[in-house]
MARFIBA-382596 format. One line per 5 residues: number of its first residue (from 1); their letters; for each residue x, y, z of C-alpha. Coordinates in nm, 2 decimals, always signed. Layout:
N
NUM = a = X Y Z; ...
END
This chain:
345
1 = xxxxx = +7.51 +8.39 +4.42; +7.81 +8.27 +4.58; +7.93 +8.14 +4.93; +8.10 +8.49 +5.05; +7.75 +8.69 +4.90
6 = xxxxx = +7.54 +8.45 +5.12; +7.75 +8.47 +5.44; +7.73 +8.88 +5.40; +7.39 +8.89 +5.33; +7.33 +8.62 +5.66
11 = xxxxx = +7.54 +8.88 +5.85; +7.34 +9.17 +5.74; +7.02 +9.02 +5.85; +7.13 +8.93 +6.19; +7.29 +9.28 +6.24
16 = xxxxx = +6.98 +9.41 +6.17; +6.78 +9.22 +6.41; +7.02 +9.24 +6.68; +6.96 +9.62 +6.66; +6.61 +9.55 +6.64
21 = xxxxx = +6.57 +9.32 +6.95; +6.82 +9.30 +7.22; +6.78 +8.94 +7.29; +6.93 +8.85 +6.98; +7.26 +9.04 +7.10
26 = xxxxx = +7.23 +8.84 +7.44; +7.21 +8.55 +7.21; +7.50 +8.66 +7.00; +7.73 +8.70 +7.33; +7.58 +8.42 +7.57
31 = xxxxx = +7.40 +8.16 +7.32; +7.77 +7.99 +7.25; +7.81 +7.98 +7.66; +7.42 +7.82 +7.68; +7.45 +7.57 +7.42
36 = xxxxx = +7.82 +7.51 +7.54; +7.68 +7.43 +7.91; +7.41 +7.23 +7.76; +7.61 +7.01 +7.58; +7.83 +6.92 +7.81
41 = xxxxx = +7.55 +6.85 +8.08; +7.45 +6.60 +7.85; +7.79 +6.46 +7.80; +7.79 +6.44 +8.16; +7.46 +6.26 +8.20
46 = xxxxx = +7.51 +6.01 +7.89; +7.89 +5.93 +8.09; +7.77 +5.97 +8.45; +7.88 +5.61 +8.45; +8.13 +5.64 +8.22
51 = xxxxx = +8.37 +5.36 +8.31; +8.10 +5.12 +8.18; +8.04 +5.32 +7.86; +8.49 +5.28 +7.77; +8.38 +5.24 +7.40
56 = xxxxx = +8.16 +5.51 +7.36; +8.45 +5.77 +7.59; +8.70 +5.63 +7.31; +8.51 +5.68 +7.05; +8.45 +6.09 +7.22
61 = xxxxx = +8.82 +6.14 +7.25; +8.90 +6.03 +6.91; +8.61 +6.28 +6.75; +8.77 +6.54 +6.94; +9.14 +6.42 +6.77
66 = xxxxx = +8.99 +6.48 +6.46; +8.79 +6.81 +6.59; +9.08 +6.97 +6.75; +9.37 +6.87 +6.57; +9.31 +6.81 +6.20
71 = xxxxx = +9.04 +7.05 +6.15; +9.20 +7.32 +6.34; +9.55 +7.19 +6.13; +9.30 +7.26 +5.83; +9.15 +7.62 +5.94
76 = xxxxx = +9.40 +7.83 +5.74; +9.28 +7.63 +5.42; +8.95 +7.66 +5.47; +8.93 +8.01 +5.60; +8.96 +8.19 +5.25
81 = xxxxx = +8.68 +8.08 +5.13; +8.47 +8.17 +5.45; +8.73 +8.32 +5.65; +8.49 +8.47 +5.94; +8.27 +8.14 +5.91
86 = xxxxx = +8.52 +7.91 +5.92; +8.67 +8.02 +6.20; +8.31 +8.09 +6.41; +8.24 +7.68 +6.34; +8.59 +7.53 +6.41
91 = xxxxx = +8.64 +7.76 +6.73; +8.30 +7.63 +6.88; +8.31 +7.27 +6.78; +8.68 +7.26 +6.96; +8.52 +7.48 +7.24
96 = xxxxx = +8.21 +7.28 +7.30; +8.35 +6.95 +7.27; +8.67 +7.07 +7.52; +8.40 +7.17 +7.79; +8.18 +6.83 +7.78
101 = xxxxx = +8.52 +6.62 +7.80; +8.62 +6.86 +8.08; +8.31 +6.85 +8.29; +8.29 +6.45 +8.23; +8.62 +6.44 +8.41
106 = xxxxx = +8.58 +6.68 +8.67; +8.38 +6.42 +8.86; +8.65 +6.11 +8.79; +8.91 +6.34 +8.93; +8.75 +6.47 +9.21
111 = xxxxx = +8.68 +6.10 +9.35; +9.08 +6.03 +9.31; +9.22 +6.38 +9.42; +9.29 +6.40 +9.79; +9.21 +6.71 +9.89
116 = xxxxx = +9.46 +6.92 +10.10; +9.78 +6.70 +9.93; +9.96 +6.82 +9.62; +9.76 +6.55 +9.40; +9.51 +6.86 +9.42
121 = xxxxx = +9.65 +7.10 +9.16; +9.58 +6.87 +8.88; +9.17 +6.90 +9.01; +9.25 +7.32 +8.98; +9.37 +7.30 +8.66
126 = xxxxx = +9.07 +7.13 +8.51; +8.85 +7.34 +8.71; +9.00 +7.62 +8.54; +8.99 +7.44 +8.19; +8.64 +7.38 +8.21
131 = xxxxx = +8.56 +7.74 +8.33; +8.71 +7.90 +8.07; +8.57 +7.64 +7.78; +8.21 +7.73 +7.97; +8.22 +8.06 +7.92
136 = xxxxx = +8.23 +8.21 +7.52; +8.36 +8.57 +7.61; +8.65 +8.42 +7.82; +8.76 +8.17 +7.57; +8.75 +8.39 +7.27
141 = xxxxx = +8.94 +8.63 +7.47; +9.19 +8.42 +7.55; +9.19 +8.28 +7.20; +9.29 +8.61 +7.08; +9.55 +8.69 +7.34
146 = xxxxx = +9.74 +8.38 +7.34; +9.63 +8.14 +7.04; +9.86 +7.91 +7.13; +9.61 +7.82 +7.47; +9.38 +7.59 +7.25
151 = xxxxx = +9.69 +7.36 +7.19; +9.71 +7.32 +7.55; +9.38 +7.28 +7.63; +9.35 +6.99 +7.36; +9.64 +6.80 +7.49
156 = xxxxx = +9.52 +6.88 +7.85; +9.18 +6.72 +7.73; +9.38 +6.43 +7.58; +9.61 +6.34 +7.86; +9.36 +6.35 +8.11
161 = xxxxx = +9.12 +6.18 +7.92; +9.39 +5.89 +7.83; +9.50 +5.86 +8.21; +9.13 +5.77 +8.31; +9.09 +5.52 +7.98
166 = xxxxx = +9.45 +5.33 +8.00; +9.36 +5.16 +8.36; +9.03 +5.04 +8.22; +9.23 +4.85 +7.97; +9.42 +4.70 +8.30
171 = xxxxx = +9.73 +4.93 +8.23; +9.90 +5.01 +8.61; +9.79 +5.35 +8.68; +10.18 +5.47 +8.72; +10.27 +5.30 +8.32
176 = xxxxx = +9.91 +5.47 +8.25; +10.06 +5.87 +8.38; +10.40 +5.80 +8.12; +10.17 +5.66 +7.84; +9.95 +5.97 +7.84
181 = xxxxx = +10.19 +6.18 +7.86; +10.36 +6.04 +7.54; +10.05 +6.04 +7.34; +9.92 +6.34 +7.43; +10.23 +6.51 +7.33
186 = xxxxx = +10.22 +6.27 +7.02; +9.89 +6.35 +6.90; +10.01 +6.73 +6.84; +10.25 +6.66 +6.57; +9.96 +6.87 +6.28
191 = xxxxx = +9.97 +7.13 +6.50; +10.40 +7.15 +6.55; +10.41 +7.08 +6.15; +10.17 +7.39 +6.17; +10.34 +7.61 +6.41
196 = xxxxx = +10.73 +7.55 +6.24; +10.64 +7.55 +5.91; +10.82 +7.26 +5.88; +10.80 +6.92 +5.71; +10.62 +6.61 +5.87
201 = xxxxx = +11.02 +6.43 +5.90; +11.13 +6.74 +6.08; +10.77 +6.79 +6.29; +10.82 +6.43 +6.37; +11.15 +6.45 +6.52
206 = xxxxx = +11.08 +6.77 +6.75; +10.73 +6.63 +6.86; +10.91 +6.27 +6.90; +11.16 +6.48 +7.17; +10.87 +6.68 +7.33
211 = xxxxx = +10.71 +6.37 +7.40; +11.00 +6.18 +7.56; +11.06 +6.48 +7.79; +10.69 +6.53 +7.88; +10.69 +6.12 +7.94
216 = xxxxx = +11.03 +6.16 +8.19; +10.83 +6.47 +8.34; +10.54 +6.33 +8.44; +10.71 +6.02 +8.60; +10.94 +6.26 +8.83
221 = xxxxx = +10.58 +6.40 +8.92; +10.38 +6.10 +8.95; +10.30 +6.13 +9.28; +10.15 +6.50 +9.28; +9.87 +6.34 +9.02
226 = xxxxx = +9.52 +6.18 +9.10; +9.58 +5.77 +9.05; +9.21 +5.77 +8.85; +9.04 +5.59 +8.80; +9.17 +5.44 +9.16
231 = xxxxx = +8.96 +5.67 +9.46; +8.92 +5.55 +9.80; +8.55 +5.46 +9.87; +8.56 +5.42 +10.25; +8.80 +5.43 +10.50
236 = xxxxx = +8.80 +5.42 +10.89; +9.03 +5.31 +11.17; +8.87 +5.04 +11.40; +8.91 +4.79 +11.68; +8.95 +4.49 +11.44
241 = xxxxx = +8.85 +4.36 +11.12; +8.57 +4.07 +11.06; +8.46 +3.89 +10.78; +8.61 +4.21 +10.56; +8.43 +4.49 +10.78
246 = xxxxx = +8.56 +4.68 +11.04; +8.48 +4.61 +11.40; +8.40 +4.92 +11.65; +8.52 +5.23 +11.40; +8.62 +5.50 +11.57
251 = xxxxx = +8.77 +5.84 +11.49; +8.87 +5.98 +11.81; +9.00 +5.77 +12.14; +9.19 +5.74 +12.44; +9.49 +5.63 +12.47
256 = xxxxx = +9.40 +5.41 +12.75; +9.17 +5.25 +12.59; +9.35 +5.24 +12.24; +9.60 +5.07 +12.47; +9.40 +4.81 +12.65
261 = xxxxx = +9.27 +4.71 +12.29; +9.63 +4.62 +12.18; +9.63 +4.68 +11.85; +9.48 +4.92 +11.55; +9.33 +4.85 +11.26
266 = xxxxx = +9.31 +5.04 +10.93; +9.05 +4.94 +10.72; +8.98 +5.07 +10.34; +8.80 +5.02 +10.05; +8.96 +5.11 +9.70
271 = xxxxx = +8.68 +5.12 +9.35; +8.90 +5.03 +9.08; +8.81 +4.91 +8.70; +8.68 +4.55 +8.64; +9.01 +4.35 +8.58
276 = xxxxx = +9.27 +4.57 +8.73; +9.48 +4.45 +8.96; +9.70 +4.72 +9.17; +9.93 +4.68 +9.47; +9.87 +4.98 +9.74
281 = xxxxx = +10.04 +5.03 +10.03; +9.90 +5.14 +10.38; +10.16 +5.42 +10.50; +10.11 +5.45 +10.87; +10.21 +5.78 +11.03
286 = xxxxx = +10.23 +5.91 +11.39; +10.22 +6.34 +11.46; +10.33 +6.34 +11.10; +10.63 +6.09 +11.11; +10.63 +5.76 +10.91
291 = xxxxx = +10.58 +5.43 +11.19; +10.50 +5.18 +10.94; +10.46 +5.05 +10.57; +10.29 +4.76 +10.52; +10.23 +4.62 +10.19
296 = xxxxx = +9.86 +4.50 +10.11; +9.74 +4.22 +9.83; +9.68 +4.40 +9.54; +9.34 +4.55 +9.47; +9.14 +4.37 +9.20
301 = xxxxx = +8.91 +4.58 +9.01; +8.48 +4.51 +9.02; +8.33 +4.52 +9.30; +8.12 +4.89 +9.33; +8.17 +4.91 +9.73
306 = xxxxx = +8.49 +4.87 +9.61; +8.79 +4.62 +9.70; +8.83 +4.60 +10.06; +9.16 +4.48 +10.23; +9.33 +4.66 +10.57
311 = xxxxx = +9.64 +4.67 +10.75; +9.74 +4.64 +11.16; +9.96 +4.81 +11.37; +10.01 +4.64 +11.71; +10.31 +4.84 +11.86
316 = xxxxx = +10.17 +5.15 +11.95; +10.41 +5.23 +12.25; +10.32 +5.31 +12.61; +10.12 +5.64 +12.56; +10.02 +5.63 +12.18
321 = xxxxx = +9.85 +5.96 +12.23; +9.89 +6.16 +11.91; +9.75 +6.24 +11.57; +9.72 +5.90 +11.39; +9.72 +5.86 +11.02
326 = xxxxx = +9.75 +5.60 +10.77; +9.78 +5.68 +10.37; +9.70 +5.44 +10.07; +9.94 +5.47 +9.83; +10.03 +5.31 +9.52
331 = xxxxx = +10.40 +5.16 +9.45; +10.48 +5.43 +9.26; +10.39 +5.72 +9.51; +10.05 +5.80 +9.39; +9.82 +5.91 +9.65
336 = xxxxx = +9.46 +5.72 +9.67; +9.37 +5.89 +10.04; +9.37 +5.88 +10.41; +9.25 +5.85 +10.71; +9.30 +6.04 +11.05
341 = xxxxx = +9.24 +6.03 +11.38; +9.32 +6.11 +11.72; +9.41 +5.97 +12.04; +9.35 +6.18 +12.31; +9.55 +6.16 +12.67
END
């Protein structure tokens, strides 16, 4: 019996207990979605600490490489053998592998987005990425409509993957943005061979461009993306600082009071990876216009509670009654987060 005789006899048998039972056509529309959700729960447990697991996260994004460029690269070959089964296994590897990468992230973004700033869309789109791997209907509809969406999502995958990894190997988080932009872009090259018909010299050459624009790109828009794996673990304004905690934290005063203290202090705490070391900037801004930037020793990378440093402004005016904020940025205009508060009359 041959491969294609098996496959329609399989096919036969599960038509006719899906007509028999109507679990197994739930199954056949939602199983893909369960086992989907499943497996990327467990990618998300086994990397819920994933910055101290940077082998094994390598290791995940260069299986899905392979998974999501070469085999797809390879589908056209293997589909006439097994055409329907071929393309049932390499659209749910790719699917099921995009959604536990995308769910890992989710949580590594989230603790570097600032929410409310326009280092927020980034978060959105892999929200939407990982709905739409989550749920099987969705993706195969989309698959069909545009096929071109599972390139995007695999570079999407890729360059948000490599932007977390390159700091943990002590690249600057700025240098880390252009560097997964490049690679990402890089990494497509089987799929542009693929899509031109082309040879690998001339697939080279148009990748080689697409990757030196998506690199110049992202710098220009640098500071709309999430410095991970940078995030801001605590944050207040405060009366002073002493022996690296902050002294009588407060979020709302007077400004008689603010004014008999002299001064203010901004104190933060930054989580970075073990042996980075990154210069931030405290940004202080009164009613929404800049007062102050005062550079801070860089960060160095370790400690859980994270790397704690502060900056103080002492001329606050006669009546320094306003809405006070101060934003930690990196040198190259990335966003970590900010505080707020207010001095009343």
């Amino acid at each position: 019996m041959t491969l294609a005789d098996r496959i329609s006899r399989f096919r036969q048998g599960w038509d006719g207990l899906r007509r028999r039972h109507p679990a197994a056509a739930w199954l056949t529309r939602w199983g893909v979605t369960a086992v989907s959700v499943s497996l990327g729960l467990l990618t998300l447990f086994c990397f819920r600490r994933g910055l101290e697991h940077f082998p094994w996260f390598v290791g995940y994004l260069l299986l899905l490489w392979v998974a999501g460029i070469v085999l797809v690269d390879a589908r056209q070959t293997l589909a006439v053998r097994a055409p329907r089964l071929v393309s049932l296994v390499v659209d749910y590897t790719v699917q099921s592998m995009l959604h536990g990468l995308f769910l890992f992230l989710l949580p590594v973004y989230y603790a570097s987005t600032t929410l409310l700033s326009r280092n927020a869309a980034p978060l959105g789109l892999l929200v939407g990425a990982t709905l739409l791997t989550t749920v099987d209907p969705w993706y195969r509809a989309m698959r069909r409509r545009a096929p071109w969406i599972e390139s995007v999502l695999i570079w999407l995958a890729l360059f948000a993957s490599l932007a977390v990894a390159f700091p943990l190997v002590r690249v600057q988080a700025s240098w880390a943005l252009v560097l997964s932009a490049v690679l990402s872009v890089a990494a497509l090259a089987p799929t542009v061979r693929r899509r031109l018909g082309a040879g690998w010299r001339e697939a080279a050459a148009v990748t080689a461009l697409a990757a030196g624009a998506m690199g110049l790109l992202t710098w220009s828009a640098r500071g709309g993306i999430p410095p991970v794996p940078l995030h801001l673990a605590r944050a207040t304004f405060a009366r002073s600082v002493a022996r690296l905690e902050p002294v009588l934290p407060v979020r709302e005063i007077s400004a008689a009071e603010l004014v008999s203290w002299g001064s203010l202090t901004a104190f933060t705490a930054v989580t970075a990876p073990a042996g980075l070391r990154q210069p931030i900037f405290h940004v202080w801004r009164r009613n929404g216009v800049v007062v102050g930037t005062i550079p801070l020793s860089p960060i160095r990378g370790g400690p859980r509670a994270g790397f704690r440093t502060y900056s103080r402004k002492s001329e606050l005016g006669q009546d320094p009654a306003g809405r006070w904020e101060v934003e930690v940025v990196t040198p190259s205009g990335q966003l970590v987060g900010r505080l707020r508060m207010t001095v009343t009359p």
